[in-house]
PDB file of N, H, CA, C and O in Angstrom:
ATOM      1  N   UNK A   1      21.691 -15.566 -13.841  1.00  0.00           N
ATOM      2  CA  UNK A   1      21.934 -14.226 -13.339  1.00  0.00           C
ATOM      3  C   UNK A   1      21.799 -14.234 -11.826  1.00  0.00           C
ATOM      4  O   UNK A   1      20.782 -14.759 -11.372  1.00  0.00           O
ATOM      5  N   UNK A   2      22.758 -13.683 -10.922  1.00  0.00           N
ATOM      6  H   UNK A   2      23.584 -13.257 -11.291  1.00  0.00           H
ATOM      7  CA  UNK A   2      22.422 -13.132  -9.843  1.00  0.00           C
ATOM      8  C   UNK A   2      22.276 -11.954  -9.580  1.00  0.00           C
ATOM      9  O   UNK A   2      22.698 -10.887 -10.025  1.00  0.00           O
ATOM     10  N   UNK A   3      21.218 -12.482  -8.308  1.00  0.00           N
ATOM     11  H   UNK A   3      20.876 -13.349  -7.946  1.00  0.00           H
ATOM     12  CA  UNK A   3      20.047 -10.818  -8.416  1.00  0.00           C
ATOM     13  C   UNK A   3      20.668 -10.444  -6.843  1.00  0.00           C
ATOM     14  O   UNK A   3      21.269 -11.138  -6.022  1.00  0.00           O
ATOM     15  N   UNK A   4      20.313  -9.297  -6.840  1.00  0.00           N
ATOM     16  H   UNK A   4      19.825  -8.734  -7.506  1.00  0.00           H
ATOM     17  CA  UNK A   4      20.936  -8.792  -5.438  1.00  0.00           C
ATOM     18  C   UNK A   4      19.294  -9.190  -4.396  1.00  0.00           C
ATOM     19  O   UNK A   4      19.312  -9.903  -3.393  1.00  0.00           O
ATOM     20  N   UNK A   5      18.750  -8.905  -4.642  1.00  0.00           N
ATOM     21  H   UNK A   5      18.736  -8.326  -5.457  1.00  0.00           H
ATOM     22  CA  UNK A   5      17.716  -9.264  -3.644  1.00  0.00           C
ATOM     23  C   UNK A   5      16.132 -10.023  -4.682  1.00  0.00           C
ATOM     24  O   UNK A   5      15.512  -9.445  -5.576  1.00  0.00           O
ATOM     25  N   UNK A   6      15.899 -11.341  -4.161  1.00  0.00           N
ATOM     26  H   UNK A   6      16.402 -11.810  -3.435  1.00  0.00           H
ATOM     27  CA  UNK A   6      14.622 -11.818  -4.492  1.00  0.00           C
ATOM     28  C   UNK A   6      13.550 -11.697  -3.097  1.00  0.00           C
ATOM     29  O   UNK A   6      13.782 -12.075  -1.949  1.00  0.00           O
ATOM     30  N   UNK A   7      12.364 -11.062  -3.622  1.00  0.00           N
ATOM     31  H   UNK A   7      12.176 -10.755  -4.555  1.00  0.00           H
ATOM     32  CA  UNK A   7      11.048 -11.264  -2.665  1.00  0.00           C
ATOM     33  C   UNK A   7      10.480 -11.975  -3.072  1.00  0.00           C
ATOM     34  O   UNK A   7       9.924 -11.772  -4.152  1.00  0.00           O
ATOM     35  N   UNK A   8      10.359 -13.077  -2.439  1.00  0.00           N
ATOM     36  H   UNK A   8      10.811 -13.242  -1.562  1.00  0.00           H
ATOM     37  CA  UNK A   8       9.441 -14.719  -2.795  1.00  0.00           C
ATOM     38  C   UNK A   8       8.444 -14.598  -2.060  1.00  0.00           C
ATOM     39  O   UNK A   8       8.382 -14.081  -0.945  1.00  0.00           O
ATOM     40  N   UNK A   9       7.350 -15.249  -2.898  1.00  0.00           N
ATOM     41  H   UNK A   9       7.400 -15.669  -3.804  1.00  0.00           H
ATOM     42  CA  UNK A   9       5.895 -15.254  -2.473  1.00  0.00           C
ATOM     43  C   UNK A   9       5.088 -14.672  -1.779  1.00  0.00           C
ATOM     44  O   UNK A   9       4.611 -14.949  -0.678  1.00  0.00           O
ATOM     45  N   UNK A  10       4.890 -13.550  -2.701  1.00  0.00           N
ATOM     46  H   UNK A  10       5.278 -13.325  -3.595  1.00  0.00           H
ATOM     47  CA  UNK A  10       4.524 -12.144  -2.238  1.00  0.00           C
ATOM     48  C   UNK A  10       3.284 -11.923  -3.354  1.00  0.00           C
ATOM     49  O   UNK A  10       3.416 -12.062  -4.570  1.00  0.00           O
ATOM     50  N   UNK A  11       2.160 -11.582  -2.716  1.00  0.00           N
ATOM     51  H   UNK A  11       2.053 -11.469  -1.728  1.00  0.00           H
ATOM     52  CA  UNK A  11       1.203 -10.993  -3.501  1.00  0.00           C
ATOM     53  C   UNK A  11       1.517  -9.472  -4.211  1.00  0.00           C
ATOM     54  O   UNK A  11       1.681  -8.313  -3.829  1.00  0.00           O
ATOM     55  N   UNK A  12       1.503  -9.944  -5.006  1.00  0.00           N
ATOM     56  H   UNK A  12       1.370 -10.886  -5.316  1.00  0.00           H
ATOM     57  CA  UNK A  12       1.914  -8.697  -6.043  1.00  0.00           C
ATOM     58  C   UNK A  12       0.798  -7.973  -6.653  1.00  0.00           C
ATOM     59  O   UNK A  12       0.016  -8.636  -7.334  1.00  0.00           O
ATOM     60  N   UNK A  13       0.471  -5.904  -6.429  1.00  0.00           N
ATOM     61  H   UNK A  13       1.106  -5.364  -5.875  1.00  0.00           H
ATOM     62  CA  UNK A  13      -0.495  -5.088  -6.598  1.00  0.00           C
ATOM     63  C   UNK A  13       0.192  -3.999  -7.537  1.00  0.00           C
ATOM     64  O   UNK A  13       0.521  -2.879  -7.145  1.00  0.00           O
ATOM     65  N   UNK A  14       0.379  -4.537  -8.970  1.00  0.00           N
ATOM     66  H   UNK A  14       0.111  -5.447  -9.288  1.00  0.00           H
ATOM     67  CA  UNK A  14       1.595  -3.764  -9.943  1.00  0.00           C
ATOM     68  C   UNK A  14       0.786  -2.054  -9.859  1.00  0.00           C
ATOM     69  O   UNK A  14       1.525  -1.073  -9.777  1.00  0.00           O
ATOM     70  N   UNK A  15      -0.276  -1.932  -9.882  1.00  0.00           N
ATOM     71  H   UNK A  15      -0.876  -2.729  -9.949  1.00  0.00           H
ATOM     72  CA  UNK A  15      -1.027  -0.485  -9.903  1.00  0.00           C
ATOM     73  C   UNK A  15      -1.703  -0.683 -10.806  1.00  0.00           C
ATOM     74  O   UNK A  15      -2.717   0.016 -10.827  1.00  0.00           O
ATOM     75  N   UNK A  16      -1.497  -1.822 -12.136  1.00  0.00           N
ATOM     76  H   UNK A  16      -0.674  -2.389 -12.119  1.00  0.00           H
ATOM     77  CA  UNK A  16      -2.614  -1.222 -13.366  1.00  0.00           C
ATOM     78  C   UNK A  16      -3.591  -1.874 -13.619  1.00  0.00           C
ATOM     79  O   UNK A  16      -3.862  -2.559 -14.605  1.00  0.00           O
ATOM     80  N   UNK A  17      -4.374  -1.570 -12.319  1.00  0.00           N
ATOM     81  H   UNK A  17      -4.154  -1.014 -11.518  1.00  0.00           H
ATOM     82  CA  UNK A  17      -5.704  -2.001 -12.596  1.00  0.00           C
ATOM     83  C   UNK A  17      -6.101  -3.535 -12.361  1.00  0.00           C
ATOM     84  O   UNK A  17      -7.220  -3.713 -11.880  1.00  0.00           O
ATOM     85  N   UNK A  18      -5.261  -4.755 -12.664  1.00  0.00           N
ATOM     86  H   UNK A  18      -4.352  -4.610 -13.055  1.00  0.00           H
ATOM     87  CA  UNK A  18      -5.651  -5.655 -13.059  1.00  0.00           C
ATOM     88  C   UNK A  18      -5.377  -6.124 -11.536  1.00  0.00           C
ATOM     89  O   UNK A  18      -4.797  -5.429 -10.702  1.00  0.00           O
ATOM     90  N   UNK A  19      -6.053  -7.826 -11.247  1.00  0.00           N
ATOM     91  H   UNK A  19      -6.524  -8.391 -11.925  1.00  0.00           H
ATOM     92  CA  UNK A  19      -6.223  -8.549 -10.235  1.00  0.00           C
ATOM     93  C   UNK A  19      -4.551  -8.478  -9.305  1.00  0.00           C
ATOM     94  O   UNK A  19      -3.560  -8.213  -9.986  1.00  0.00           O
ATOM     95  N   UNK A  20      -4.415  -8.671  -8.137  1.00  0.00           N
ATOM     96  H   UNK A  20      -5.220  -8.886  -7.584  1.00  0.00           H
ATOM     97  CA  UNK A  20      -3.384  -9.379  -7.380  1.00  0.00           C
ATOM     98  C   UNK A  20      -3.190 -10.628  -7.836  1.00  0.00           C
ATOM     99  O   UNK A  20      -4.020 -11.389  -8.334  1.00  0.00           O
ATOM    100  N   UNK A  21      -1.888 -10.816  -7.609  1.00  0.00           N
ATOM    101  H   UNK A  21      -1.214 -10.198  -7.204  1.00  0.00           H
ATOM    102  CA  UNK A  21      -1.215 -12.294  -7.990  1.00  0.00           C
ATOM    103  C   UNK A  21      -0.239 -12.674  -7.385  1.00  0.00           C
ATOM    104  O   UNK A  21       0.495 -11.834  -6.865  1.00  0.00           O
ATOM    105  N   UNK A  22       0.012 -13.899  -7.293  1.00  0.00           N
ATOM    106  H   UNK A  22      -0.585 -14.581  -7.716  1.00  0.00           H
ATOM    107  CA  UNK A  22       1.095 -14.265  -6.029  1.00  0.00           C
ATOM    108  C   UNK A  22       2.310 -14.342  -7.645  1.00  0.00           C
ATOM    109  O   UNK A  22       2.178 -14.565  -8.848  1.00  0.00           O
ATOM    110  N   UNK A  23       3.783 -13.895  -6.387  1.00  0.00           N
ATOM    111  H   UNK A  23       3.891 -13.714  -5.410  1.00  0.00           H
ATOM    112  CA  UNK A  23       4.572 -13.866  -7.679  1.00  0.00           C
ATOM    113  C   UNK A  23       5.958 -13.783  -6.817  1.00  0.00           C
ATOM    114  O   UNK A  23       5.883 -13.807  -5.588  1.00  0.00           O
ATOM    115  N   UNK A  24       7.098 -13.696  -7.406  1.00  0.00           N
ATOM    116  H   UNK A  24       7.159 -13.676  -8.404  1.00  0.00           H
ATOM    117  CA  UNK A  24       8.151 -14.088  -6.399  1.00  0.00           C
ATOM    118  C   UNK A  24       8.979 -12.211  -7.439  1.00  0.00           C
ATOM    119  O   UNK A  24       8.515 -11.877  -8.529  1.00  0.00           O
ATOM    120  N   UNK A  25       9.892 -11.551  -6.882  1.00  0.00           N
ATOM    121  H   UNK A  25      10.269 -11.823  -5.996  1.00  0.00           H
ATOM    122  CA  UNK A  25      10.165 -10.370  -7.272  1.00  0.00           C
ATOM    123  C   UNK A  25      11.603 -10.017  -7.515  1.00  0.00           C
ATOM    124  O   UNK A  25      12.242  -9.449  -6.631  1.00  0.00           O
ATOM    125  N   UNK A  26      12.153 -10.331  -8.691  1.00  0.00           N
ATOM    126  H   UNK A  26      11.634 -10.792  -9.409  1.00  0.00           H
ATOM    127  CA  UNK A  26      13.880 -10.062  -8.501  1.00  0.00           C
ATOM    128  C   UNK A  26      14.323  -8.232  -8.699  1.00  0.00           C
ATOM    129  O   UNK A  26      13.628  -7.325  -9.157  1.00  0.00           O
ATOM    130  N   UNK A  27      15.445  -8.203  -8.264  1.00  0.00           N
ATOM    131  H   UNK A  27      16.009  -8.940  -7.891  1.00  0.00           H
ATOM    132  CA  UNK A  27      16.075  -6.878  -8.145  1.00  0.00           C
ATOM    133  C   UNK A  27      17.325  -7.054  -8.307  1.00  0.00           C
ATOM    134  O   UNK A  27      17.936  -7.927  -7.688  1.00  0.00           O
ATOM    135  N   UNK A  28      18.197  -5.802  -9.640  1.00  0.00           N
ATOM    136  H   UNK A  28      17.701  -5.094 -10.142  1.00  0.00           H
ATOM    137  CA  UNK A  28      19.901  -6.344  -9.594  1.00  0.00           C
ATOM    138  C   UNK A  28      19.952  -4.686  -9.962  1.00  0.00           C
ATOM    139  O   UNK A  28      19.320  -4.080 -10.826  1.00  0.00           O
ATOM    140  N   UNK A  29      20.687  -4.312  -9.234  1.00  0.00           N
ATOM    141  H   UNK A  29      21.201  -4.804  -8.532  1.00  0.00           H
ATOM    142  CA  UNK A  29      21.512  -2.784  -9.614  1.00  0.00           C
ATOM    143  C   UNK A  29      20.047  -1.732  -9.063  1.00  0.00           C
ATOM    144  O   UNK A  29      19.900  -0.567  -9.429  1.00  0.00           O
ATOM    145  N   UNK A  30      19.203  -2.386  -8.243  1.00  0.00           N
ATOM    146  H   UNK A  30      19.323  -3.333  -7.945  1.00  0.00           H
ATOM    147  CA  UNK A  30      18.117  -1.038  -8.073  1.00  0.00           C
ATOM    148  C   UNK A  30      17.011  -0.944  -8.640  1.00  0.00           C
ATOM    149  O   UNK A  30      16.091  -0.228  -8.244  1.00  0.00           O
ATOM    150  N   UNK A  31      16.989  -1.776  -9.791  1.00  0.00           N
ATOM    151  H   UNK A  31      17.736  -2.357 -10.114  1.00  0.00           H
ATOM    152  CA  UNK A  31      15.724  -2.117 -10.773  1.00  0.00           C
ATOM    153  C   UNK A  31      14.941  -3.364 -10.677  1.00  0.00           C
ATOM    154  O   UNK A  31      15.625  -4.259 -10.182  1.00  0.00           O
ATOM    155  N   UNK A  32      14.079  -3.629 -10.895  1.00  0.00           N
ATOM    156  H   UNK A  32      13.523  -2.902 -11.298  1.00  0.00           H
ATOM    157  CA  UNK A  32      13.476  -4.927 -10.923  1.00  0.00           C
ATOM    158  C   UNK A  32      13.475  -5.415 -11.912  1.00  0.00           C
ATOM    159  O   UNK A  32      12.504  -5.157 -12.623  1.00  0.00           O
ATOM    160  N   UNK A  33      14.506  -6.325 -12.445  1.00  0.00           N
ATOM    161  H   UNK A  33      15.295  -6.534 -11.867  1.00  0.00           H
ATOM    162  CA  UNK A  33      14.492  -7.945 -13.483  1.00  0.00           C
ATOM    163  C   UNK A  33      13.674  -8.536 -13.988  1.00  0.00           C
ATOM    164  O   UNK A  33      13.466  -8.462 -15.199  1.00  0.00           O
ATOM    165  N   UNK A  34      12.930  -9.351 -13.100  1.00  0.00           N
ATOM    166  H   UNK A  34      13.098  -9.411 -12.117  1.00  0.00           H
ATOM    167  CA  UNK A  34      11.811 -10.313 -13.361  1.00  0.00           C
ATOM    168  C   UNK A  34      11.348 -10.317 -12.284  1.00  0.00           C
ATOM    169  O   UNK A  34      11.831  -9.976 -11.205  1.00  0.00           O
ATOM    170  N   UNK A  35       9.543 -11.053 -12.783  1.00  0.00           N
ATOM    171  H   UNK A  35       9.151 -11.331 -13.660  1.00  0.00           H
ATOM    172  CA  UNK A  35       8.521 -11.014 -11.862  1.00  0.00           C
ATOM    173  C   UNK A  35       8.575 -12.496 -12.150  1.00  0.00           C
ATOM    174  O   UNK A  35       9.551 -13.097 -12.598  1.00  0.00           O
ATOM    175  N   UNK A  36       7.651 -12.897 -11.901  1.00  0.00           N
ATOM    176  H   UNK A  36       6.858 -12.409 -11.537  1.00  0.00           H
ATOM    177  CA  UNK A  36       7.132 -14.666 -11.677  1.00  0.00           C
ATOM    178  C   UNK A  36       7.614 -16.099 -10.508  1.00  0.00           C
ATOM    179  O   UNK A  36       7.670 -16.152  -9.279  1.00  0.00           O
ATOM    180  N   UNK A  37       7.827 -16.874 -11.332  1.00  0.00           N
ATOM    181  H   UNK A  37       7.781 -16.830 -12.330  1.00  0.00           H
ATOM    182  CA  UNK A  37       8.613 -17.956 -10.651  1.00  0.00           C
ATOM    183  C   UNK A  37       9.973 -17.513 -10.756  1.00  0.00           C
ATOM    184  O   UNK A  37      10.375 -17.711 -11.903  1.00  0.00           O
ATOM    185  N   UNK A  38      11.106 -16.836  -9.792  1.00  0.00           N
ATOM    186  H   UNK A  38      10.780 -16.676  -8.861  1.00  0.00           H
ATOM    187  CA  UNK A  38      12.579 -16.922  -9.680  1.00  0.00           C
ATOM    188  C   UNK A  38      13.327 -18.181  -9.639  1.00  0.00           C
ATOM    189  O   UNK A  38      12.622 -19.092  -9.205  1.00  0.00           O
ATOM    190  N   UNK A  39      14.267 -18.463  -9.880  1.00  0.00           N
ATOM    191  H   UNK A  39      14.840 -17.723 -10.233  1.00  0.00           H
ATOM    192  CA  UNK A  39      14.872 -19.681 -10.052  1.00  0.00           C
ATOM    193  C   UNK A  39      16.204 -19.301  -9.397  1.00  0.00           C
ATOM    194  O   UNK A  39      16.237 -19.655  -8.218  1.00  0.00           O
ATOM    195  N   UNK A  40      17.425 -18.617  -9.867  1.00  0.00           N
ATOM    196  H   UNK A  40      17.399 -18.329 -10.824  1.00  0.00           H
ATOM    197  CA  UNK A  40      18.264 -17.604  -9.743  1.00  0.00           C
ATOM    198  C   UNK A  40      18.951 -17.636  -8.451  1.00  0.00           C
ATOM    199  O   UNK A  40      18.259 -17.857  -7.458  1.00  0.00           O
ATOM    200  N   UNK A  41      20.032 -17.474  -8.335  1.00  0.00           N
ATOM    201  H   UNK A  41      20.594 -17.294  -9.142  1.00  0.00           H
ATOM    202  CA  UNK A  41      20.847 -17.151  -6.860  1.00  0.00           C
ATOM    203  C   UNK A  41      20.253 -15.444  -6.502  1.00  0.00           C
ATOM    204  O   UNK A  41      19.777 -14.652  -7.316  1.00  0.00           O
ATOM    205  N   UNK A  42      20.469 -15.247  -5.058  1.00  0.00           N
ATOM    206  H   UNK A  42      20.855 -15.890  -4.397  1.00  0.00           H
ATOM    207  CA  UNK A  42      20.522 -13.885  -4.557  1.00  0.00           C
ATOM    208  C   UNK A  42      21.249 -13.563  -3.484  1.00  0.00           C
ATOM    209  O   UNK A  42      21.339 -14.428  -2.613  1.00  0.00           O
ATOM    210  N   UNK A  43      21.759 -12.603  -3.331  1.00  0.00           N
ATOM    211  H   UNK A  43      21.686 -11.900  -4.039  1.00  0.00           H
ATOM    212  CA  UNK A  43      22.711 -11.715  -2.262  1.00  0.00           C
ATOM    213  C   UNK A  43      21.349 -11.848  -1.082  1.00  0.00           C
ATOM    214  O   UNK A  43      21.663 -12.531  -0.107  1.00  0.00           O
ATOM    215  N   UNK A  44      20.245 -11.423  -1.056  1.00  0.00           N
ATOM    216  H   UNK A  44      19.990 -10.868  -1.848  1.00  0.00           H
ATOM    217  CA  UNK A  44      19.326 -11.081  -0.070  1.00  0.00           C
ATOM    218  C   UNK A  44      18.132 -11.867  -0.752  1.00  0.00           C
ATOM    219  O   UNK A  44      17.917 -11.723  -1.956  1.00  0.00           O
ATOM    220  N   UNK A  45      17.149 -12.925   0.250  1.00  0.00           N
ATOM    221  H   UNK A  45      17.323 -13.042   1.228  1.00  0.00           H
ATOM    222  CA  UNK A  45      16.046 -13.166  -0.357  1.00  0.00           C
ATOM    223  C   UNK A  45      15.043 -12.941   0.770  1.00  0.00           C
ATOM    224  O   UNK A  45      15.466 -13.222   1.892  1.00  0.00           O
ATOM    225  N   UNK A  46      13.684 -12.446   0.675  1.00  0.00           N
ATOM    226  H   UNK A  46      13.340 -12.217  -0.236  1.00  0.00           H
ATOM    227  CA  UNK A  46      12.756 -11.887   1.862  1.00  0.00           C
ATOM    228  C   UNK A  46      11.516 -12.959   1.045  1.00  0.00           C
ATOM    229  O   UNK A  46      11.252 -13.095  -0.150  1.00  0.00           O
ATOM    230  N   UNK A  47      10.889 -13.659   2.384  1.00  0.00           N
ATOM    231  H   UNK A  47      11.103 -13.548   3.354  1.00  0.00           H
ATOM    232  CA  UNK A  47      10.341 -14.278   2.501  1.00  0.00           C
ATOM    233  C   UNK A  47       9.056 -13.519   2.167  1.00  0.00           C
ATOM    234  O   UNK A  47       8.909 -12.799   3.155  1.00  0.00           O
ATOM    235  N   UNK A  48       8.064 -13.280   1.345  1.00  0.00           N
ATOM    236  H   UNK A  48       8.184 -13.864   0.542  1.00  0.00           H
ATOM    237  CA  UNK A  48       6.858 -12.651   1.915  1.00  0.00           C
ATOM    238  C   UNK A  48       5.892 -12.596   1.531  1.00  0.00           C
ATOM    239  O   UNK A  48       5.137 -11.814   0.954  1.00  0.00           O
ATOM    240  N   UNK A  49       5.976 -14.505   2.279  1.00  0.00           N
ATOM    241  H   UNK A  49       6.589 -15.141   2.748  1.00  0.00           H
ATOM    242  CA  UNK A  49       4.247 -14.882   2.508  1.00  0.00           C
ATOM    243  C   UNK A  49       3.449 -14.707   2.955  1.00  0.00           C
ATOM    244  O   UNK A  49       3.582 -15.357   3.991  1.00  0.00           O
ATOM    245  N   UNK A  50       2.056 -13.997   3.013  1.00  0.00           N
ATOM    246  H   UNK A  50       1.949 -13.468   2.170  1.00  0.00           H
ATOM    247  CA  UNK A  50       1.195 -13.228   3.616  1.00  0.00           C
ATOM    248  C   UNK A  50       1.579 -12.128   3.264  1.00  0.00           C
ATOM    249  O   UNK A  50       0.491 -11.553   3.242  1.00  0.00           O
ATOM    250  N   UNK A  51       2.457 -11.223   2.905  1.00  0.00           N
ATOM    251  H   UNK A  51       3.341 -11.690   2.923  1.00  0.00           H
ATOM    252  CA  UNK A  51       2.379 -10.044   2.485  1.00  0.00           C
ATOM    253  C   UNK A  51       1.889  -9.281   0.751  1.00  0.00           C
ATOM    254  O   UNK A  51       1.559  -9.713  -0.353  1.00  0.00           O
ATOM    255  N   UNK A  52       2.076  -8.131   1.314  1.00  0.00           N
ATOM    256  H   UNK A  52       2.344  -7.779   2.211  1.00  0.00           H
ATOM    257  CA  UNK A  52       1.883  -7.337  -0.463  1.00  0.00           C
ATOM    258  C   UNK A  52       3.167  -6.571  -0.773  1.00  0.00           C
ATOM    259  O   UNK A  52       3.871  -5.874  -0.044  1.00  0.00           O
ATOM    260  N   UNK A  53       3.294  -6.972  -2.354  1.00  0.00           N
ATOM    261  H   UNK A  53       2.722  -7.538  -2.947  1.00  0.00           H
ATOM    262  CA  UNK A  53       4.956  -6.566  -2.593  1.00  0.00           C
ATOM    263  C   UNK A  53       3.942  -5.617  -3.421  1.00  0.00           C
ATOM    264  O   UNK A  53       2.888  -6.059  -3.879  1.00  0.00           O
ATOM    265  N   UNK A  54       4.500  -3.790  -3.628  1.00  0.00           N
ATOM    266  H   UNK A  54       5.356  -3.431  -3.257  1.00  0.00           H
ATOM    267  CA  UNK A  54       3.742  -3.157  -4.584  1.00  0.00           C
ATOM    268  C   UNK A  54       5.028  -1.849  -4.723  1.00  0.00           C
ATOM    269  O   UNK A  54       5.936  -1.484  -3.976  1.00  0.00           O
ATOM    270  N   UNK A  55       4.456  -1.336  -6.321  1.00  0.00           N
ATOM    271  H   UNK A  55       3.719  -1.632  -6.928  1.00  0.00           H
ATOM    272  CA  UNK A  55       5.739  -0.368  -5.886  1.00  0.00           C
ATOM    273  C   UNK A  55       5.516   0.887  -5.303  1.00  0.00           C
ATOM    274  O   UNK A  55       4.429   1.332  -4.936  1.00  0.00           O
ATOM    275  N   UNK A  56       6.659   1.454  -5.236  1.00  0.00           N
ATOM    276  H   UNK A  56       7.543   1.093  -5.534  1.00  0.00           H
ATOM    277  CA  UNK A  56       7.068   3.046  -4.020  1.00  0.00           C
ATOM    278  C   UNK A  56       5.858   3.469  -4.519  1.00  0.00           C
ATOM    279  O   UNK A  56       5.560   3.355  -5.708  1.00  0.00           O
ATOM    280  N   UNK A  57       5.029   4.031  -3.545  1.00  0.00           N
ATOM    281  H   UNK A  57       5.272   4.124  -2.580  1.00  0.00           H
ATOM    282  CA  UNK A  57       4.278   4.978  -3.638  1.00  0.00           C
ATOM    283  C   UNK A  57       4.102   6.088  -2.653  1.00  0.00           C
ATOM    284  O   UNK A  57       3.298   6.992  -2.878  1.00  0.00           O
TER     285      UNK A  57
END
């Protein structure tokens, strides 16, 4: 599958409660796909190591 945008290696803070985790973040049509290790082609990929990927709040 290609994803329109992957965020790779990004500490990920999903909201529920549980620990941060480093995790890489796909997106296709506006939604998010898959979390984990991406493998996958992308239109856009954002680097973001040292950062926190979390959602809209």
């Amino acid at each position: 599958m290609a994803f329109d945008l992957v965020i790779k290696n990004g500490m990920v803070v999903d909201g529920s409660g549980f620990s941060r985790y480093r995790a890489d973040v796909a997106v296709k049509d506006g939604t998010i796909v898959e979390i984990g290790k991406i493998r996958g082609a992308a239109a856009t990929t954002i680097d973001a190591d040292g950062l926190f990927v979390t959602p809209g709040i």
